[in-house]
Structure formats: structure tokens, C-alpha cells
N, C-alpha and C positions, 0 to 999 in steps of 0.2 A: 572219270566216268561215273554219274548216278545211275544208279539202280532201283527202279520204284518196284514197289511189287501192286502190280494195277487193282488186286481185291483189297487188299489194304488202304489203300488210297480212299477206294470208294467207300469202306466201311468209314472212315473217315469223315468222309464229305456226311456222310448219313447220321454220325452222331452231331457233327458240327451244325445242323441242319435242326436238329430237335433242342440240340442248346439255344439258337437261336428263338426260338418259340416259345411265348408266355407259360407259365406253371399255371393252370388252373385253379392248384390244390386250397383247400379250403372246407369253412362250413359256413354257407349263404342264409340269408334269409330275407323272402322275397319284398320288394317294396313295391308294394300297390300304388303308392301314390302317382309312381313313373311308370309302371306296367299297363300295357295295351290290348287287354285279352278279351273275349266276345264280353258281349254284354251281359249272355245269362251265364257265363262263368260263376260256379259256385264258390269257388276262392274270393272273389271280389265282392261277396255280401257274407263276409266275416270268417273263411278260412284262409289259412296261413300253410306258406311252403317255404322247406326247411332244405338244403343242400349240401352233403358233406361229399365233398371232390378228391378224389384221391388219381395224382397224375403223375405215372412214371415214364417216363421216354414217349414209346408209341401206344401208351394204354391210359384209356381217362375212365375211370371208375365213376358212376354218379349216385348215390343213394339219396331220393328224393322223399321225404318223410314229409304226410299231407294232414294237416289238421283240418276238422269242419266237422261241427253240430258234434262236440265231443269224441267221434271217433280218429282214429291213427290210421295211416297207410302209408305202408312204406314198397319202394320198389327201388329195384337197381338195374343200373341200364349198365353196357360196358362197350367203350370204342375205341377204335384201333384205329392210331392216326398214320397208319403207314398200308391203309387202301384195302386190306386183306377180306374185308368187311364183316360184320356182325348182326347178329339175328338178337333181338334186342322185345320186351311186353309193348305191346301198345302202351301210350297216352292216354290216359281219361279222355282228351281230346278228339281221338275219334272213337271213341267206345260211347263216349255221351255225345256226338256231335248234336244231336235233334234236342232241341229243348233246353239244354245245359242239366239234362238227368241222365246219372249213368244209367246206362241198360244191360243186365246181365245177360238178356237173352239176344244181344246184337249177337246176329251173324257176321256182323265187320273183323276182317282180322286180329286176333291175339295177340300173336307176332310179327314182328316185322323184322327183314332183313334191308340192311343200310351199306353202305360207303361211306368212308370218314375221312379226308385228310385237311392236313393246312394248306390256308390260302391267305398271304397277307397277315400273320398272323393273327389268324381266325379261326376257331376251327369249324368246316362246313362239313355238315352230315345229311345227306342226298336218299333218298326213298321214296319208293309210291307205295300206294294202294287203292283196291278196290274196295270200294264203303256200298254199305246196302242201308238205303233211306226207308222210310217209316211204308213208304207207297211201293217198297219191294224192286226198285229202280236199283240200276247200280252207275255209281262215278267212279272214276278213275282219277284218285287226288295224285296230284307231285308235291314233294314236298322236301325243301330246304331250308334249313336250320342250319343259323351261325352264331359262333357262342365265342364273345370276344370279351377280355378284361379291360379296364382303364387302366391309362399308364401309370395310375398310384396304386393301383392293386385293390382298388376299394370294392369296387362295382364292374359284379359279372353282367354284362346284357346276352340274354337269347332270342334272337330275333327268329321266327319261324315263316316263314313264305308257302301261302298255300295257293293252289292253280289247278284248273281241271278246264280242259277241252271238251267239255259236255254241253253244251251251249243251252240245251234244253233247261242243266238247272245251274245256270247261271246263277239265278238270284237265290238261288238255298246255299251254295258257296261259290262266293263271288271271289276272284285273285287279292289275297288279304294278305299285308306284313300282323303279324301278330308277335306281342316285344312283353317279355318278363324280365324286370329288373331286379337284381339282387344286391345285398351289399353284406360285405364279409362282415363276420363275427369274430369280434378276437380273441 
């Protein structure tokens, strides 16, 4: 007669579950030439982003170091790929949506709280917000991001999906994939 013990089992299946799934760990750096980001993205007219990933089990650590017009900016994001979810700085992304100029004085949120898990070995991180446009309007963005490596470990891609039910402004953000290519440093 076997005897399993059913918590052990599952803790099991749960580490078995994250071995199976790519290590992100690394330090990136971005290649413009394959990246897909808005047009007045201020990275794409001569700044440069820098990626050093640090991935244990169900925690991916991201410190995202931004060069442009001589200044440094660094932030760090951290996600938890076992659903628990985490409150995370906005994006220059939506802090600059208007124009492709940061704005210190957006009222668009600061932080943001997310959901992370794997999908397909991918990992997909789910969040909305509320943005407040130049005309004092507010949209309600969705927004999912998946952040998959190649199976040589070379190139991280971040593909970001953004969508809003606001039909009115449609055409100030339209449903856009938007795609950051990176390729490891050795």
C-alpha cells in the first residue's frame, strides 16, 4: 500500500511547474532596430534601455536603467508569478502618454497594481488604469504585457497590448501591440 501525503504532492507539482518555465535572469539591452514603440518614443531618437533581470522561482525582479540626452534613470519593478499580485511605479509610458514628453504634473497614476502569471511559457502581466488626457477626459486603458525569451536565450521580447473601450477617443489610443526587443549581454 502507497501512502502519498496530498500537501506534498502538490508542493511538488508547484516547484515542478516553475522548473519547467524559462529563467529570465540576465542584463538586456534594448535593440531599436526590432522594437515597435510609438513614434514619439523618446528612446527611439537616441536613448538607450538597459535590463538587468534577476529570476528566482515565483519573483522576477526588473531594474530598468534609461539613458537619454545625458541623463540616467533607473527604476525597479517586481512580479510575482504565482498570481499574488503586485503594486509596481508606472511606465514613462503612461506618465508621457501625450506627446512622447514626460509630464510631472500628470495626474495619471504613479502606481500601479498588476497580476502576473505563466502562460505558455510566457510570462503575462494584466493591469488597467485610469489616464487623464491633456482635455481633462479620462480613459480606462487595459493593459497586457508578455515577456517571452528565444529558445537560445539570446532575445527577451516584451510585447505590451493596449485597449480601451472609450470609443470617443479611439484615435488618441487606438488597440496597439507595442514590442521592445532586447538582446542579452554576456
Amino acid at each position: 500500500m502507497t501512502c502519498v501525503n496530498l500537501s506534498e504532492a502538490q508542493d511538488n507539482k508547484v516547484k515542478n511547474n516553475q522548473q519547467d518555465k524559462p529563467n529570465l535572469s540576465g542584463t538586456w539591452q534594448i535593440d531599436k532596430s526590432k522594437s515597435k514603440v510609438t513614434k514619439d518614443n523618446p528612446i527611439m531618437k537616441g536613448g538607450m534601455v538597459f535590463l538587468t533581470i534577476t529570476h528566482d522561482e515565483t519573483e522576477v525582479r526588473i531594474i530598468q536603467k534609461t539613458e537619454l540626452n545625458g541623463q540616467e534613470r533607473v527604476r525597479e519593478f517586481l512580479y510575482y508569478t504565482d498570481g499574488r499580485g503586485e503594486n509596481n511605479p508606472t511606465a514613462n509610458l503612461y506618465l508621457s502618454f501625450y506627446q512622447g514628453n514626460e509630464n510631472p504634473n500628470s495626474p495619471s497614476p504613479r502606481r500601479i497594481e498588476s497580476k502576473s502569471k505563466w502562460k505558455d511559457n510566457k510570462l503575462k502581466i494584466k493591469y488597467s488604469l485610469i489616464m487623464r488626457i491633456p482635455d481633462g477626459a479620462q480613459i480606462k486603458i487595459g493593459v497586457e504585457e508578455e515577456w517571452a525569451i528565444s529558445p537560445d536565450g539570446k532575445t527577451l521580447t516584451q510585447t505590451t497590448s493596449l485597449s480601451s473601450n472609450n470609443s470617443s477617443y479611439i484615435t488618441f489610443i487606438e488597440p496597439s501591440r507595442l514590442k521592445r526587443v532586447f538582446n542579452k549581454i554576456p
